[in-house]
N, C-alpha and C positions, 0 to 999 in steps of 0.2 A: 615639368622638366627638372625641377631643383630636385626632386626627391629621389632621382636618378645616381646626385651626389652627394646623396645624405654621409654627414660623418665628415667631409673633405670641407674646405677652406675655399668657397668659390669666388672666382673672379669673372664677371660679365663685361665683356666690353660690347657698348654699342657702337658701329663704325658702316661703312659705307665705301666698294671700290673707288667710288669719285672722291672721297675727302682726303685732299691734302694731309692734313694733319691727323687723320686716324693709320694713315700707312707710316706716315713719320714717327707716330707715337707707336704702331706692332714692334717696329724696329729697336723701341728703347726697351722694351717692357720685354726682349727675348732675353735681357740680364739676367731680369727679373726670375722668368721662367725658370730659366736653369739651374737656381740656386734652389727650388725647394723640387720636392721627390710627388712625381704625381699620384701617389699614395695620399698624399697630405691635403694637396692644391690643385685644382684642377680651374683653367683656364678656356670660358667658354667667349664664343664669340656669335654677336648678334646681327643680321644685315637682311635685309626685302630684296624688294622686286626691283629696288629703284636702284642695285645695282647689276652688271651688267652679270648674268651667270659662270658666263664660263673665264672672266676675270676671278668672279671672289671662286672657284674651284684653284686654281691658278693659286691664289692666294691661302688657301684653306690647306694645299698640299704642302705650301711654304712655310708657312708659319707652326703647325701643329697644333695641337689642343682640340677641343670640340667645337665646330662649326655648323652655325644653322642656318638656312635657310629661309626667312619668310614670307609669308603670302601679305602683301600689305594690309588687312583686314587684320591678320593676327599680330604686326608691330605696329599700328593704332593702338590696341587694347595692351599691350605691353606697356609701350610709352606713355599713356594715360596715366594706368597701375603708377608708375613709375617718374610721373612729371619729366619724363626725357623729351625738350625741346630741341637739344643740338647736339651734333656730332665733332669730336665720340662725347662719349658719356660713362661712365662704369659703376657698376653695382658690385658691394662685397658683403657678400653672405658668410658667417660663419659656420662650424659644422652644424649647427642645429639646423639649419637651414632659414635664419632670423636672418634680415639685412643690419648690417654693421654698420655699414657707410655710404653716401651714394657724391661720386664726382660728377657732376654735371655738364658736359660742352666743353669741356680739355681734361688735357691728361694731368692727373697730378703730379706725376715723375717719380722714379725709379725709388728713391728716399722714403718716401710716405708709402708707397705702396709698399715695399719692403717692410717697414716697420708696420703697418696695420697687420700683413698676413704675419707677421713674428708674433704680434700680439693675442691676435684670433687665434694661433696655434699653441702659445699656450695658456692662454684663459683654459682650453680643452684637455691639456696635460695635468693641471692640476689638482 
């Protein structure tokens, strides 16, 4: 899936129709979104079976970015990869497609993620 957006500044959020706090957190992180050009940054978003489908559509049409689907079989073997125990969770890939950073079971808030993707973009200006 990463090599889809090689070259860009990825952002993975893991979340779940049911989690309080990962709708709370879509909501702060649309600041976020708007300030960088999806040319640059591209904002994906991760959820199963365990949420209800035609909610995260609902929500995939609201929010923007790229949204996936999974089959519970295939976020086992992501979250493994990935030690994601709780929701949300977020992973940041630089354009190489290396992971940068990983927040784990909250959101870091608008500040930190801001400044990581300023940073990741231009380590690649350079």
């Amino acid at each position: 899936m990463l090599v889809r957006y090689k070259g860009k500044v990825i952002v993975v959020d893991f979340w779940a129709t049911w989690c309080g706090p990962c709708i709370e957190a879509s909501g702060k992180i649309k600041t976020v979104k708007e300030k960088f050009s999806e040319d640059e940054v591209v904002f994906v978003y991760l959820t199963d079976e365990t949420s209800e489908q035609s909610r995260w559509k609902e929500f995939a049409n609201f929010t923007g970015g790229e949204h996936y689907y999974l089959y519970n079989n295939q976020s086992k073997i992501i979250n493994k990869e990935f030690l994601i125990e709780a929701l949300p969770s977020y992973l940041i890939f630089g354009k190489d497609g290396k992971l940068v950073e990983k927040y784990l079971g909250g959101y870091m808030g608008n500040d930190i993620l801001t400044e990581r993707i300023k940073t990741e973009l231009k380590i690649k200006l350079l």
